[in-house]
Chimera marker file (.cmm) of the C-alpha trace (Angstrom):
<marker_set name="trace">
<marker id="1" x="-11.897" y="10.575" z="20.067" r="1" g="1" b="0" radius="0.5"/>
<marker id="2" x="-8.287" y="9.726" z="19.226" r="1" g="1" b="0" radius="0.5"/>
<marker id="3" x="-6.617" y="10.977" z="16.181" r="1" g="1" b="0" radius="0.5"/>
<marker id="4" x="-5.311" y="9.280" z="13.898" r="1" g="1" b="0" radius="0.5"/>
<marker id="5" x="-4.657" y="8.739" z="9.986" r="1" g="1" b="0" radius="0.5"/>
<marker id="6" x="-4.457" y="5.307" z="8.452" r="1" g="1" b="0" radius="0.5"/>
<marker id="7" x="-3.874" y="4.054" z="4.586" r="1" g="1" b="0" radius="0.5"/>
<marker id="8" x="-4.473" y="0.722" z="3.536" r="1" g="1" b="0" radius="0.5"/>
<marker id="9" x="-2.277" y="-1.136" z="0.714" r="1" g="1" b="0" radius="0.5"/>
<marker id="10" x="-2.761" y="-3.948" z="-1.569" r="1" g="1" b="0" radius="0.5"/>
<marker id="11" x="-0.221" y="-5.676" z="-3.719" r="1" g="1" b="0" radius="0.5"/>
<marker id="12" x="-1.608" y="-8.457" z="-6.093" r="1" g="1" b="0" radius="0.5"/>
<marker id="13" x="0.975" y="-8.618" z="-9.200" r="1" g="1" b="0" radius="0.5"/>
<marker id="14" x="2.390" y="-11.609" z="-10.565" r="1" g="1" b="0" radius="0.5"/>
<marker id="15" x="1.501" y="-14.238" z="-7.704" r="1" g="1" b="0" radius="0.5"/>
<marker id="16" x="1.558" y="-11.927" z="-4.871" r="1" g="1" b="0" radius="0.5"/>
<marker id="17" x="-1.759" y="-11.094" z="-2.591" r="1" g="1" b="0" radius="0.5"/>
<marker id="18" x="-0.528" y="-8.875" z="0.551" r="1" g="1" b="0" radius="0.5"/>
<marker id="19" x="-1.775" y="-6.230" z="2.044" r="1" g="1" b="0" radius="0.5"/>
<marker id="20" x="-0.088" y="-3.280" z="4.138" r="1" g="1" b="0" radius="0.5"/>
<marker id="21" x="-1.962" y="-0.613" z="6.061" r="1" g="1" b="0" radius="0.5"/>
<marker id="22" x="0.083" y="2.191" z="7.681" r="1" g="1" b="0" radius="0.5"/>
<marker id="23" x="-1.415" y="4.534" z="10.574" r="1" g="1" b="0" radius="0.5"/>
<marker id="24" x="-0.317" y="7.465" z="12.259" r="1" g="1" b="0" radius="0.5"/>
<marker id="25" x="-1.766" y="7.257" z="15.413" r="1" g="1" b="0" radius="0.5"/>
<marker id="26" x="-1.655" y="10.312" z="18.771" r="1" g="1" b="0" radius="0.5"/>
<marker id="27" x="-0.478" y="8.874" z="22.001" r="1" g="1" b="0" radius="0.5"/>
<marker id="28" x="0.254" y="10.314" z="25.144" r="1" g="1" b="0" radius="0.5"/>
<marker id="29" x="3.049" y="12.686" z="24.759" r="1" g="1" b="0" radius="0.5"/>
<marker id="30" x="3.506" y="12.327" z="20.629" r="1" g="1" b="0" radius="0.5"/>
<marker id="31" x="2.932" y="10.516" z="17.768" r="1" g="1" b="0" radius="0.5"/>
<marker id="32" x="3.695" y="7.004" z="16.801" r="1" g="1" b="0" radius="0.5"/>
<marker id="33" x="3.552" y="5.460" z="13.362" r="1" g="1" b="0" radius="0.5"/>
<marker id="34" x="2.522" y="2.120" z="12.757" r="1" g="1" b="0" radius="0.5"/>
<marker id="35" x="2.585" y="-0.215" z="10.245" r="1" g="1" b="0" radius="0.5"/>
<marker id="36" x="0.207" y="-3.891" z="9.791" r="1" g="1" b="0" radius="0.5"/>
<marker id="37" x="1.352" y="-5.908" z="7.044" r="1" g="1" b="0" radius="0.5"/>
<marker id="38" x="0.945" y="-9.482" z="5.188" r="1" g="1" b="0" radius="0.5"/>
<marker id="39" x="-0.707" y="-11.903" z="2.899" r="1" g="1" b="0" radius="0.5"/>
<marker id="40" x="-4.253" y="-11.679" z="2.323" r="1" g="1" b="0" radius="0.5"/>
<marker id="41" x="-6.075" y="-14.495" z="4.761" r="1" g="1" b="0" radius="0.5"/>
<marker id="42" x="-3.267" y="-14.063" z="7.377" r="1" g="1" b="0" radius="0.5"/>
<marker id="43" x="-3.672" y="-12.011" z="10.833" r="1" g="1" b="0" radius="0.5"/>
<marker id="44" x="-0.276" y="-10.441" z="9.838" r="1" g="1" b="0" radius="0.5"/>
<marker id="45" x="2.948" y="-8.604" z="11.371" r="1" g="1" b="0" radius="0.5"/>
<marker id="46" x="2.358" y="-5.548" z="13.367" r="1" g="1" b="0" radius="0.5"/>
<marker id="47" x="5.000" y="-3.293" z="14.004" r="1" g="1" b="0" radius="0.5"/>
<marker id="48" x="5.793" y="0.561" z="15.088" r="1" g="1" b="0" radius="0.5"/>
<marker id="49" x="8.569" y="2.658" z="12.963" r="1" g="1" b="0" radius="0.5"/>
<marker id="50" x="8.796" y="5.590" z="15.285" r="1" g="1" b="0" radius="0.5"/>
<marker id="51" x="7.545" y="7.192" z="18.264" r="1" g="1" b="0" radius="0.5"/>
<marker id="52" x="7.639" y="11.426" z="18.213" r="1" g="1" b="0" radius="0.5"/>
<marker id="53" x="7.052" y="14.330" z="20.583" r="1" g="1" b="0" radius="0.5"/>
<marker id="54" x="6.467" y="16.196" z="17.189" r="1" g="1" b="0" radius="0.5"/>
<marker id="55" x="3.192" y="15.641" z="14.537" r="1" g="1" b="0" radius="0.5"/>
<marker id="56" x="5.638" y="17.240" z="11.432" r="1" g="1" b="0" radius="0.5"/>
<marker id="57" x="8.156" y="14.332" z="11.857" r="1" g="1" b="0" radius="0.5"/>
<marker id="58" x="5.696" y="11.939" z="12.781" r="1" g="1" b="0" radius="0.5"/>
<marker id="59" x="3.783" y="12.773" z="8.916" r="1" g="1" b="0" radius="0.5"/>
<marker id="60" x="6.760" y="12.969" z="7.366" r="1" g="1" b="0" radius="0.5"/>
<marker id="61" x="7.891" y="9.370" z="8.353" r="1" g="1" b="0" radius="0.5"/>
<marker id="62" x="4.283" y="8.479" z="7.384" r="1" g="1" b="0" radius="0.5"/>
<marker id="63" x="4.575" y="10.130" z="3.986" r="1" g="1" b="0" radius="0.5"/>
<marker id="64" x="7.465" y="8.116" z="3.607" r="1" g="1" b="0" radius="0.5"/>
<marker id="65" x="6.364" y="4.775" z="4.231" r="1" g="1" b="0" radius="0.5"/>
<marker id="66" x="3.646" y="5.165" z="2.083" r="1" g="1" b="0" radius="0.5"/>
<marker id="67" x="5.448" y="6.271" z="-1.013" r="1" g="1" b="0" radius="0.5"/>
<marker id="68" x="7.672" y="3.535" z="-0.273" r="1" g="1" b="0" radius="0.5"/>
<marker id="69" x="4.735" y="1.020" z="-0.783" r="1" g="1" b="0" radius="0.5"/>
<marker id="70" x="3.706" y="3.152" z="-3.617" r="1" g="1" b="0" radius="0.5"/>
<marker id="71" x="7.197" y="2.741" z="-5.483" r="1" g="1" b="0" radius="0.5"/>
<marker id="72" x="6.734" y="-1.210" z="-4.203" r="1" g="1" b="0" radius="0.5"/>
<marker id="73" x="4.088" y="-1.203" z="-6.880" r="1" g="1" b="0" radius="0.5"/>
<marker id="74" x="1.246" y="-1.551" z="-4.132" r="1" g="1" b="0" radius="0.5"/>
<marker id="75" x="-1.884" y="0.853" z="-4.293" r="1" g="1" b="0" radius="0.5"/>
<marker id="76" x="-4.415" y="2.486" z="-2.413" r="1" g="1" b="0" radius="0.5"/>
<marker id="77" x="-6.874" y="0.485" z="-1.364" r="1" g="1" b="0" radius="0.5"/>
<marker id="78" x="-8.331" y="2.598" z="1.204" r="1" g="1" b="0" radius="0.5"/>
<marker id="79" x="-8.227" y="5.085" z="3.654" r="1" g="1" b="0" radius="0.5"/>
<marker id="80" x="-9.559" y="6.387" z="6.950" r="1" g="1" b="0" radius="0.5"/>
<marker id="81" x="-8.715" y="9.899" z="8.391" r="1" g="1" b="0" radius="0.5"/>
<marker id="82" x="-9.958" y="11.452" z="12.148" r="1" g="1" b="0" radius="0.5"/>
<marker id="83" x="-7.033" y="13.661" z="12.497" r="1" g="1" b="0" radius="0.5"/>
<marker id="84" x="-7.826" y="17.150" z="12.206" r="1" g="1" b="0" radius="0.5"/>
<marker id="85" x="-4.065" y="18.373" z="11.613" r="1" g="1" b="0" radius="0.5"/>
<marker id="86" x="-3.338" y="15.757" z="8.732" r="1" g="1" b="0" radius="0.5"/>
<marker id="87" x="-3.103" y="16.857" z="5.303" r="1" g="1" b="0" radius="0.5"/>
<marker id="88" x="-5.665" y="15.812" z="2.679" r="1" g="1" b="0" radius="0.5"/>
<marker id="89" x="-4.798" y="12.855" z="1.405" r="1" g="1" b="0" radius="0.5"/>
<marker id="90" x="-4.807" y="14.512" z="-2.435" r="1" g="1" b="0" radius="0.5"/>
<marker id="91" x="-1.798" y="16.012" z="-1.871" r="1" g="1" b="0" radius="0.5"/>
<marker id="92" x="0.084" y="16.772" z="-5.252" r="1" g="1" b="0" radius="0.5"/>
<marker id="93" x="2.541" y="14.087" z="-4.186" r="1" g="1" b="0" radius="0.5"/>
<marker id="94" x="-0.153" y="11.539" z="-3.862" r="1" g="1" b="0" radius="0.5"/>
<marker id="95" x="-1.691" y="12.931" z="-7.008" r="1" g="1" b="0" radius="0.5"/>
<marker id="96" x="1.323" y="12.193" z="-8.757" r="1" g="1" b="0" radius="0.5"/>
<marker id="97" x="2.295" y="8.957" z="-7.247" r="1" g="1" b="0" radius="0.5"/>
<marker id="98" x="-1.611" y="7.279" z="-7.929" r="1" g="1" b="0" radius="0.5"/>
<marker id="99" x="-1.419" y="7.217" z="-11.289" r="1" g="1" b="0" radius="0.5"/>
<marker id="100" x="2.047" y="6.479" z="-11.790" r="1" g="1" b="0" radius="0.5"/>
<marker id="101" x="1.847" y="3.471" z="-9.697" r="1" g="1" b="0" radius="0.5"/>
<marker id="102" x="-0.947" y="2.039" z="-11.531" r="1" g="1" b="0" radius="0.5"/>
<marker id="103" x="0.507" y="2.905" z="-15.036" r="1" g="1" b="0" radius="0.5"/>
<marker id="104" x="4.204" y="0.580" z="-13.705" r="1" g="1" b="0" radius="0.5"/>
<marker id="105" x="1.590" y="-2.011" z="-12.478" r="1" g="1" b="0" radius="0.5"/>
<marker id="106" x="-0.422" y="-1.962" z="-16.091" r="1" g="1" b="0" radius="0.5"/>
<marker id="107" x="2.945" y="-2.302" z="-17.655" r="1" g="1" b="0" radius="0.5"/>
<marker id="108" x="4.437" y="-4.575" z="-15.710" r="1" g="1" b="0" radius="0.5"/>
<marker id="109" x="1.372" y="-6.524" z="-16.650" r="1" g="1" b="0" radius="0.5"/>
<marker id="110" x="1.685" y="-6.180" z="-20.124" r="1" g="1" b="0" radius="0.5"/>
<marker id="111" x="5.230" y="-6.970" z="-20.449" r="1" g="1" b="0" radius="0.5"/>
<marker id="112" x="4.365" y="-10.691" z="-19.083" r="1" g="1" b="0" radius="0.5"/>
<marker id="113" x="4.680" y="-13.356" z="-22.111" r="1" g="1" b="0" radius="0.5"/>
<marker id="114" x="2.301" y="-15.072" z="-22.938" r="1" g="1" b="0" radius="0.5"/>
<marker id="115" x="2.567" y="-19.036" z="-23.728" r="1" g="1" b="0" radius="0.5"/>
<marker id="116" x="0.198" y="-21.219" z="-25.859" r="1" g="1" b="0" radius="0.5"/>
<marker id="117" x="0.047" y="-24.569" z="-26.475" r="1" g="1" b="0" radius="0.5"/>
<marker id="118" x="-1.607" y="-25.427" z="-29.897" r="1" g="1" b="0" radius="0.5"/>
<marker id="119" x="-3.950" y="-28.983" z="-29.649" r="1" g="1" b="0" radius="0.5"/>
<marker id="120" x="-4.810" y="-31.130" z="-32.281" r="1" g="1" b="0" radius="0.5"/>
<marker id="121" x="-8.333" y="-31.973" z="-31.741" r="1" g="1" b="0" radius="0.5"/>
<marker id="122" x="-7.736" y="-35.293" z="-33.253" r="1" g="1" b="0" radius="0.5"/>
<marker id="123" x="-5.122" y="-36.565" z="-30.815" r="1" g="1" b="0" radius="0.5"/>
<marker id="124" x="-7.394" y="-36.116" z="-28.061" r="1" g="1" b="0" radius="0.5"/>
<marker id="125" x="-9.174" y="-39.826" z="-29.896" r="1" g="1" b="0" radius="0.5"/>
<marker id="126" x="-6.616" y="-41.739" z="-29.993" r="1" g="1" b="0" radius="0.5"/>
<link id1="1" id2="2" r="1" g="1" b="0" radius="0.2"/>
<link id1="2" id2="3" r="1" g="1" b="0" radius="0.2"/>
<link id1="3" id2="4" r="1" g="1" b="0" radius="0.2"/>
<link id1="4" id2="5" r="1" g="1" b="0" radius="0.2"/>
<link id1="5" id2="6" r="1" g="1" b="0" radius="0.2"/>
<link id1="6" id2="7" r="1" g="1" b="0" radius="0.2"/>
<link id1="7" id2="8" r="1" g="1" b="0" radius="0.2"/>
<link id1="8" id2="9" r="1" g="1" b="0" radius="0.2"/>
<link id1="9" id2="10" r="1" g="1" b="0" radius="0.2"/>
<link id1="10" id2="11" r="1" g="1" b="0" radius="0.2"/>
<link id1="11" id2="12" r="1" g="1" b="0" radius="0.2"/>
<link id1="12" id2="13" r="1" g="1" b="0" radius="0.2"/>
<link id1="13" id2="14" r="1" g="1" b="0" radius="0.2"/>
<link id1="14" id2="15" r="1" g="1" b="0" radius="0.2"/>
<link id1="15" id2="16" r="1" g="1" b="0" radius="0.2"/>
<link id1="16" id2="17" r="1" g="1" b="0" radius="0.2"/>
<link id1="17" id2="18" r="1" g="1" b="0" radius="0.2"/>
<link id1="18" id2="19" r="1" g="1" b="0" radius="0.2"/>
<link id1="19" id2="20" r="1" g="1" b="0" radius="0.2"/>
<link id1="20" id2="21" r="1" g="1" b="0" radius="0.2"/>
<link id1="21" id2="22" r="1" g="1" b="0" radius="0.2"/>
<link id1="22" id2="23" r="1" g="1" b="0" radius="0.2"/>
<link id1="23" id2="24" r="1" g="1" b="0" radius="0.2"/>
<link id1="24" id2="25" r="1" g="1" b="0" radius="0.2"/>
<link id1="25" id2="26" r="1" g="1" b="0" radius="0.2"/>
<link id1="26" id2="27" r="1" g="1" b="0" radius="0.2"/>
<link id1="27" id2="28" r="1" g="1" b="0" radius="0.2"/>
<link id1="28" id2="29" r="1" g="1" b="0" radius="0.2"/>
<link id1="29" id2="30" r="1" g="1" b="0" radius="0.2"/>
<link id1="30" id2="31" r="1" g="1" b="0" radius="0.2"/>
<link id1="31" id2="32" r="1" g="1" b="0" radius="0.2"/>
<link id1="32" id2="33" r="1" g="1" b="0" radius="0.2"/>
<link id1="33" id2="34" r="1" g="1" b="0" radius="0.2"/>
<link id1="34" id2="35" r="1" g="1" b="0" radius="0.2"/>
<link id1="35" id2="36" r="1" g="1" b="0" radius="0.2"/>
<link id1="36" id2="37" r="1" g="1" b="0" radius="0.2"/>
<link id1="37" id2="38" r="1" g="1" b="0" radius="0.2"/>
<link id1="38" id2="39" r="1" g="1" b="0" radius="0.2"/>
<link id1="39" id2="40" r="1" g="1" b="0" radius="0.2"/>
<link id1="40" id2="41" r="1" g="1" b="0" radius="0.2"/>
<link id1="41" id2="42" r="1" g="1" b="0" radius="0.2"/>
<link id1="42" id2="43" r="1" g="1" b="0" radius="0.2"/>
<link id1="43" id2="44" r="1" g="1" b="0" radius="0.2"/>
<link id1="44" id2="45" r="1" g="1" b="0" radius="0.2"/>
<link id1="45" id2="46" r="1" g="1" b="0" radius="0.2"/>
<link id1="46" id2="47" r="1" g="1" b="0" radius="0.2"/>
<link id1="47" id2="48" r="1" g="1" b="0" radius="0.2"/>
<link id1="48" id2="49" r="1" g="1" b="0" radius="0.2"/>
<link id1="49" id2="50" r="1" g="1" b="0" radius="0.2"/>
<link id1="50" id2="51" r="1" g="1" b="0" radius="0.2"/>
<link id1="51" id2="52" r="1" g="1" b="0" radius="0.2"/>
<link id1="52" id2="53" r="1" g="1" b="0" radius="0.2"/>
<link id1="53" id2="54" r="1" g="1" b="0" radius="0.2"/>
<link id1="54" id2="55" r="1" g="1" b="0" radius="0.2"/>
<link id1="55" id2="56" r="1" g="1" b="0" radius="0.2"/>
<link id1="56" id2="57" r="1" g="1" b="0" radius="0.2"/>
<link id1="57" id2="58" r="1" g="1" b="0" radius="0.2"/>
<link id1="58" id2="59" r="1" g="1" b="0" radius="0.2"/>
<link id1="59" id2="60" r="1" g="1" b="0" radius="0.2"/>
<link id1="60" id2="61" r="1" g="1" b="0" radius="0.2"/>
<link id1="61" id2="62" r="1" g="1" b="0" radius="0.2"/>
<link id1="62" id2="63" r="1" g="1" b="0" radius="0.2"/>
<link id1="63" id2="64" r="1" g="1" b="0" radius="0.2"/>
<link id1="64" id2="65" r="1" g="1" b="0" radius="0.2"/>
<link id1="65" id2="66" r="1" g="1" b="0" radius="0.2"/>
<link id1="66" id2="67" r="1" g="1" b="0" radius="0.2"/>
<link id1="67" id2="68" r="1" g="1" b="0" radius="0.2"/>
<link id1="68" id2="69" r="1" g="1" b="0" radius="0.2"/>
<link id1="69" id2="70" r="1" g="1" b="0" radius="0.2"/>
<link id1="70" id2="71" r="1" g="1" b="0" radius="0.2"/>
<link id1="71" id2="72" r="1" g="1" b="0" radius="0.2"/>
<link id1="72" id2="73" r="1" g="1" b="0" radius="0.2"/>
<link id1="73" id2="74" r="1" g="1" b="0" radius="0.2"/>
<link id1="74" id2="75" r="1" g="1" b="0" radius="0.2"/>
<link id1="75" id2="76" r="1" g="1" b="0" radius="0.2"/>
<link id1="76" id2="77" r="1" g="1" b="0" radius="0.2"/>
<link id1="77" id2="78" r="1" g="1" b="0" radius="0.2"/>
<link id1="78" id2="79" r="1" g="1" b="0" radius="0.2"/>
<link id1="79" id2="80" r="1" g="1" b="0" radius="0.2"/>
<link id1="80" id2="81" r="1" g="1" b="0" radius="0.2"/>
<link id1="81" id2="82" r="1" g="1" b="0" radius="0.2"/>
<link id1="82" id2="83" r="1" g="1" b="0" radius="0.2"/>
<link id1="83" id2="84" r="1" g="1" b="0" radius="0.2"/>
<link id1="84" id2="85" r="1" g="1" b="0" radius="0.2"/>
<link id1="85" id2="86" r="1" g="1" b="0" radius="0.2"/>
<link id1="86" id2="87" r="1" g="1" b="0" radius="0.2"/>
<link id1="87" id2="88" r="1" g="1" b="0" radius="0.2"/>
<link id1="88" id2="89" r="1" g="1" b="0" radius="0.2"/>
<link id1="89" id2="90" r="1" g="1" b="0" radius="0.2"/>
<link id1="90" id2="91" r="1" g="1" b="0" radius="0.2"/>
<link id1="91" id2="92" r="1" g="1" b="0" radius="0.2"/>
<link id1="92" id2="93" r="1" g="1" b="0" radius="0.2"/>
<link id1="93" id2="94" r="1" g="1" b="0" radius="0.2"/>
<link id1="94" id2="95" r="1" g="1" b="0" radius="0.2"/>
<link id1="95" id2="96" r="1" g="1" b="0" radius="0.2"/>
<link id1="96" id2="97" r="1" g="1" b="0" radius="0.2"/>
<link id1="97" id2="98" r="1" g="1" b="0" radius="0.2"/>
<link id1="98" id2="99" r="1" g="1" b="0" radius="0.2"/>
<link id1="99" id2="100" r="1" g="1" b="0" radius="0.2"/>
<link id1="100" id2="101" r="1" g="1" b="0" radius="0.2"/>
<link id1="101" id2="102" r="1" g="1" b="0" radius="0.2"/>
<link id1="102" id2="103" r="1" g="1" b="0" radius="0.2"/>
<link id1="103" id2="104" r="1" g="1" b="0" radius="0.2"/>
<link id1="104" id2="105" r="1" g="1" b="0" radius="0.2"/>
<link id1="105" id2="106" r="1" g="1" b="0" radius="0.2"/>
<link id1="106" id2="107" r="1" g="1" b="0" radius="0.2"/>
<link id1="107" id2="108" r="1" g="1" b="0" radius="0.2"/>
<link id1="108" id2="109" r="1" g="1" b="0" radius="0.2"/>
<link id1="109" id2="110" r="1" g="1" b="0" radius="0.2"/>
<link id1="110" id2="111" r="1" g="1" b="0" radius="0.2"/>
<link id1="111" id2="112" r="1" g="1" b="0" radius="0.2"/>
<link id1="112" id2="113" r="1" g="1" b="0" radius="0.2"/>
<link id1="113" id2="114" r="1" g="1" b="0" radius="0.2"/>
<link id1="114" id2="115" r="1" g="1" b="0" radius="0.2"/>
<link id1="115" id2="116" r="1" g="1" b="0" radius="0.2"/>
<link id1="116" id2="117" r="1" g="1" b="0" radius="0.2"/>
<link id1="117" id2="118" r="1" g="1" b="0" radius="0.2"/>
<link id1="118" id2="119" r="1" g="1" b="0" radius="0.2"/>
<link id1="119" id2="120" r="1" g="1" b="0" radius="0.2"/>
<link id1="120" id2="121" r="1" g="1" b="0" radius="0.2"/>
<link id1="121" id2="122" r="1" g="1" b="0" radius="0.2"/>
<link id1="122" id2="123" r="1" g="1" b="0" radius="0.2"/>
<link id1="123" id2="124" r="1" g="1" b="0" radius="0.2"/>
<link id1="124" id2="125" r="1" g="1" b="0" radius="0.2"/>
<link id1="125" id2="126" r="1" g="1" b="0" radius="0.2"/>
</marker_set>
């Protein structure tokens, strides 16, 4: 069995429906770290940030993509793990970042205004 580590992404504020999934994936002789992103309904962009020799620089440039998504205001959607030297994914940093992501999402949300329109029902006769 291969190794590898993936995280899926979603990002549906506003009028925005994309998704991103990131994996880190063994191949012969290292480590490469891939990312598969796009709008929901599309087959997407596929494309690979870095190829290592080493599996600490290969998770670290992992970590990093997916805190960048994180601070992107997309969330965890899901994730699939056969890597036996990857670190749980509740890491304190992820611990951290989860909630704080969906509390900038929430308020993004609530800072949206709001318009009404007020209707006479008795124009809608005439």
């Amino acid at each position: 069995m291969s190794q590898s580590t993936t995280r899926n992404y979603i990002n549906q504020s506003g009028t925005s429906n994309k998704f991103y999934n990131i994996s880190l994936n063994a191949q012969a002789g290292g480590w490469v770290v891939q990312t598969h992103y796009g709008r929901m309904g599309t087959t997407g962009t596929n494309r690979v940030l870095q190829t290592v020799t080493s599996y600490s620089i290969a998770f670290a440039a992992f970590e990093a993509a997916c805190n960048k998504r994180l601070a992107r205001g997309y969330t965890l959607a899901g994730v699939s793990d056969n890597n036996p030297n990857s670190v749980p994914l509740a890491t304190p940093m992820v611990r951290q970042a989860l909630p704080a992501a969906k509390a900038e999402q929430l308020a993004r949300f609530n800072s949206r205004t709001v318009h009404s329109i007020e209707v006479n029902p008795m124009s809608l006769f005439l």
